[in-house]
C-alpha positions as MATLAB code, in Angstrom:
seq = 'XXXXXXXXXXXXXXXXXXXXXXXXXXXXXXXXXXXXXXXXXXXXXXXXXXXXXXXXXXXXXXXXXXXXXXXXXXXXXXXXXXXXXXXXXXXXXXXXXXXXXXXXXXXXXXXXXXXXXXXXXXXXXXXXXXXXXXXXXXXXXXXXXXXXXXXXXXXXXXXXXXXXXXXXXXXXXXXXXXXXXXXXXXXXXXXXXXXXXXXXXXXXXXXXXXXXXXXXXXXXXXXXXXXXXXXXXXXXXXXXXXXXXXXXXXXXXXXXXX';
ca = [
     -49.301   44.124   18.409;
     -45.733   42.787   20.430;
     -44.319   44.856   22.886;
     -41.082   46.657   21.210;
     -37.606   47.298   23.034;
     -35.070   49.695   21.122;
     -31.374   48.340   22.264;
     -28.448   50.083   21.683;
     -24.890   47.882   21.533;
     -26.742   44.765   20.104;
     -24.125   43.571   18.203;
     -22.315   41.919   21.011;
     -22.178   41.166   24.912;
     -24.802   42.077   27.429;
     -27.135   43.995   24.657;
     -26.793   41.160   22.175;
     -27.950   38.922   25.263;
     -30.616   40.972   26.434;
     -32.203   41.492   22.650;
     -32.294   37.519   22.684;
     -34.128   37.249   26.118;
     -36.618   40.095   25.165;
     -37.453   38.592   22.008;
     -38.446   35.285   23.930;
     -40.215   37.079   25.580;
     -42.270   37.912   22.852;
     -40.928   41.549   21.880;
     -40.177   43.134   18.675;
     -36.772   44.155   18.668;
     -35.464   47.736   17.359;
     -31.866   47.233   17.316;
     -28.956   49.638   17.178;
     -25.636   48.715   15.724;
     -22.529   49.899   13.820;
     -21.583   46.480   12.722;
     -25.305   45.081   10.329;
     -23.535   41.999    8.984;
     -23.378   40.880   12.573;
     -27.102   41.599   13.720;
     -28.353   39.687   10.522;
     -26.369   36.676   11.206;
     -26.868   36.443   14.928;
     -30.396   36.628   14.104;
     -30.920   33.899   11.525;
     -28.815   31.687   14.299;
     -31.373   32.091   16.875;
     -34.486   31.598   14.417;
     -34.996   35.408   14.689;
     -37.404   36.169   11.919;
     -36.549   39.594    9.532;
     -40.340   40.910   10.642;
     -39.211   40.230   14.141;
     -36.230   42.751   14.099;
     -35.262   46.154   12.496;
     -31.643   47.918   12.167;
     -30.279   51.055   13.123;
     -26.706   51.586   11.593;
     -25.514   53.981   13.835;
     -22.604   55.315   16.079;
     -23.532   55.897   19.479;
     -20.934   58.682   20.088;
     -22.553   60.544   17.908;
     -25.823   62.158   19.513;
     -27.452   63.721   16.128;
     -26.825   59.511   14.472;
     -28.468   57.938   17.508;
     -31.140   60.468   18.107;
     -31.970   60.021   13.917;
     -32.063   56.312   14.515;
     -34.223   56.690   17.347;
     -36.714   59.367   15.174;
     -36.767   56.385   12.364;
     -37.882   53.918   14.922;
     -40.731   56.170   15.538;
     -41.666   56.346   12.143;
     -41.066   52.515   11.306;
     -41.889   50.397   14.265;
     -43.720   52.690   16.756;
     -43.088   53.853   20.032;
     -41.495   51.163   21.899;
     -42.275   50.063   25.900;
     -38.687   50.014   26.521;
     -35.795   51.723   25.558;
     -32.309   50.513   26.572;
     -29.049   51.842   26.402;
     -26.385   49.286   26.756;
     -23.746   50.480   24.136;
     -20.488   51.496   26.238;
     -16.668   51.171   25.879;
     -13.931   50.576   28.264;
     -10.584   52.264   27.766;
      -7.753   52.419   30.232;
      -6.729   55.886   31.260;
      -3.562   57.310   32.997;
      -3.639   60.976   33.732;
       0.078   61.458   33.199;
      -0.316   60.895   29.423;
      -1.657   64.220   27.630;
      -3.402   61.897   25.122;
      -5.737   59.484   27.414;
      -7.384   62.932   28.085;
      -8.998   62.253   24.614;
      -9.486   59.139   25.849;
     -11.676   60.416   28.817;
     -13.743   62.504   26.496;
     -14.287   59.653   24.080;
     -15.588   57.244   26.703;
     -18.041   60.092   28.319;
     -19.165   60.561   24.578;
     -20.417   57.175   24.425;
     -21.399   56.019   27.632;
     -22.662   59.157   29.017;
     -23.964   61.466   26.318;
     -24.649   58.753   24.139;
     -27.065   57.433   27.054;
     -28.911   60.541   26.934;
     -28.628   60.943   23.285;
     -30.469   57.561   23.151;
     -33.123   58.160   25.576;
     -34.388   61.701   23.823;
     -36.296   61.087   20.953;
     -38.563   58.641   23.221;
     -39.064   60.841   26.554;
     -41.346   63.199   25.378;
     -43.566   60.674   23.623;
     -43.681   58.045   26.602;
     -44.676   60.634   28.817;
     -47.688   61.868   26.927;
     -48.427   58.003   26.802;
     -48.460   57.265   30.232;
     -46.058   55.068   30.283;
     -42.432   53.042   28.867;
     -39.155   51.496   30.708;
     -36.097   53.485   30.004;
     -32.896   51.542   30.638;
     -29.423   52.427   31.708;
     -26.924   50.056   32.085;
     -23.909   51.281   34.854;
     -21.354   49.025   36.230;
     -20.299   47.987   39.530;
     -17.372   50.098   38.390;
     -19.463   53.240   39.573;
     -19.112   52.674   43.080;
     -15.146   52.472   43.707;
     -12.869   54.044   41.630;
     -10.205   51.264   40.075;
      -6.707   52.708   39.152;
      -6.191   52.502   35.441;
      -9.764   52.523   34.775;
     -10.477   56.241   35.749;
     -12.591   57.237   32.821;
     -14.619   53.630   32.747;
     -15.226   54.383   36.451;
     -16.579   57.811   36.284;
     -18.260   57.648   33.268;
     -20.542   54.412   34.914;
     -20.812   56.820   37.924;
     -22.260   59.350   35.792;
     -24.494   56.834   34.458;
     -26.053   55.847   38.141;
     -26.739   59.693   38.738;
     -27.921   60.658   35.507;
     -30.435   58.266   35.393;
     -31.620   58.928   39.036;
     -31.785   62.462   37.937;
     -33.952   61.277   35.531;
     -35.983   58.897   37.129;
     -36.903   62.474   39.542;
     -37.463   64.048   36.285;
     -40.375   61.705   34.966;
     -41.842   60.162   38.165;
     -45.122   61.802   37.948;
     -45.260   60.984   34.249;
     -45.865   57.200   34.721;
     -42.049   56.506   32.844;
     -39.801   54.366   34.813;
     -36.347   54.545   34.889;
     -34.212   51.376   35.620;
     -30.506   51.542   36.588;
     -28.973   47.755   35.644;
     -25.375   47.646   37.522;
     -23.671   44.561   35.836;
     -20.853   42.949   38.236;
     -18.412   40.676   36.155;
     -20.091   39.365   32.544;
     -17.940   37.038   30.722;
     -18.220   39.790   27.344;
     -15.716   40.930   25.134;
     -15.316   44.107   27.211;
     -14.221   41.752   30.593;
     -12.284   39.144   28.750;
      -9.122   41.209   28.288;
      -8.883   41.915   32.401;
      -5.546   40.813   34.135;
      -6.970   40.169   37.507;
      -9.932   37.792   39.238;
     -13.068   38.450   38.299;
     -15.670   37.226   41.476;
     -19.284   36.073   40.237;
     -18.269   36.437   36.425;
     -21.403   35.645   35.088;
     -22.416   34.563   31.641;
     -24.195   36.976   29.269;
     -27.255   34.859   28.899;
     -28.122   34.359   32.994;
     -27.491   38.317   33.581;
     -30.012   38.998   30.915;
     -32.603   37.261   32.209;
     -32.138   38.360   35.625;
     -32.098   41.772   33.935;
     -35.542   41.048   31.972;
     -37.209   39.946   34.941;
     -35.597   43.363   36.999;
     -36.744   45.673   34.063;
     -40.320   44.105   34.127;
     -41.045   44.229   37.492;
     -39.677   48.235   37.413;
     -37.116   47.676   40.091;
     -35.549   51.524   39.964;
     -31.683   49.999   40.492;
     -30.717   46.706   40.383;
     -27.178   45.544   41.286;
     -26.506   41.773   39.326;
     -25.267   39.200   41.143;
     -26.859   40.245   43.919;
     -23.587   38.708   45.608;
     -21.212   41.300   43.937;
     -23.361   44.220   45.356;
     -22.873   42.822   49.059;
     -18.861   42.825   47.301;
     -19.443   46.446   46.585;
     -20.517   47.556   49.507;
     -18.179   46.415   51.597;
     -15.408   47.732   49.177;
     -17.151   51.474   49.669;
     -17.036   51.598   53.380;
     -12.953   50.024   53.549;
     -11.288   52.872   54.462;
      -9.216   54.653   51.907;
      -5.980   53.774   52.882;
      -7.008   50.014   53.447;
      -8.315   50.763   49.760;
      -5.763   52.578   47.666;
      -3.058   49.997   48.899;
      -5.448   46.846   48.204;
      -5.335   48.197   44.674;
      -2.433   49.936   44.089;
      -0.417   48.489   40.936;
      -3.291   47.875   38.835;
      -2.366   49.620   35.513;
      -4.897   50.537   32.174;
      -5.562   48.086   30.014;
      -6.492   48.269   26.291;
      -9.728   49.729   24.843;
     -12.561   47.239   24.312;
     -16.005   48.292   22.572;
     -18.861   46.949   23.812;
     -20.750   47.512   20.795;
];
């Protein structure tokens, strides 16, 4: 039987891209969206076959929904080789408004509990196997803090430690845990920003750089390579250099990337 990846966020952007790539590459596809209408017509666009592909209606800030969904692939399709958890939001935060502290707690929900959330039902189970890819997908976001985007910014922090906490976790249990960190991607969740965007990148080329990352078990993997030589150099600027390169910048609107 084909290999099977469960994808969370697949009804648009960089998971809708990377379900694509992995199903040229010859993988079932377990597929979690809010938004079925979508999934089915994507699919029949790209020649994707209904036994090819199953759907998971589910919200992913909701861990007892995604954890079900991820129990009923289990029971339907099997216990898939890798399990990837691209579903995320960006919302623009300013502290000085009591209600964007909501807005903090939302975005945590979903990027960062909702990761975990996704990955539980399958840990256990790929462990006693031997083997399986588990998936997070950060954001170059995670390495500088951007004014206006505090919440985005942590959360996609959180994301790079959690899953090295968790790649500690199962390292003697033969599960690997890959940390994608996505530069610019010309999605739905980039397309609103009011600034320059270096090495924007199209959803199709950073999935298959991603495929081939997640296949060869890279543990963190930075794409465009070019914006992670960008990154660097904008973590050792010294803070003042920093805060007044970006000072200005303001939220922007909330975009799912689901």
């Amino acid at each position: 039987m084909s290999k099977l990846v469960f994808i969370t966020g697949a009804s648009s952007g960089i998971g809708q891209a990377l379900a694509l790539q992995f199903f040229r590459a010859g993988y079932r596809l377990a597929l979690v969206a809010r938004r079925e209408e979508v999934i089915h017509s994507w699919a029949k666009a790209h020649g994707i076959g209904a036994e090819w592909y199953q759907i998971y209606s589910a919200d992913v800030a909701e861990p007892g929904r995604i954890m079900a969904a991820g129990v009923r692939c289990l029971a339907e399709q099997g216990l898939p080789d890798v399990v990837l958890a691209s579903a995320g939001i960006s919302i623009g935060m300013d502290t000085r408004f009591a209600s964007d502290i909501a807005v903090m707690a939302q975005t945590f929900a979903i990027n960062n509990t909702g990761m975990a959330a996704t990955f539980q039902p399958f840990v256990q189970k790929m462990s006693e196997r031997g083997h399986g890819v588990l998936v997070g997908v950060a954001s170059v976001a995670a390495i500088r803090g951007l004014p206006g985007h505090g919440a985005y910014c942590a959360s996609k922090a959180g994301v790079v430690a959690y899953c090295e906490s968790l790649r500690g976790e199962l390292r003697a249990s033969g599960v690997k845990v890959v940390t994608l960190v996505p530069g610019y991607v010309d999605t739905p969740l980039t397309q609103v920003n009011r600034y320059s965007m270096p090495f924007l990148m199209r959803p199709e080329d950073f999935a298959v750089r991603a495929l081939t990352a997640i296949e060869t078990g890279v543990s963190y993997r930075v794409i465009p390579w070019q914006m992670g030589v960008a990154a660097k150099l904008l973590r050792i600027l010294p803070n003042a250099l920093y805060d007044r390169l970006l000072q200005g910048r303001g939220r922007k609107p909330r975009i799912d990337a689901t």
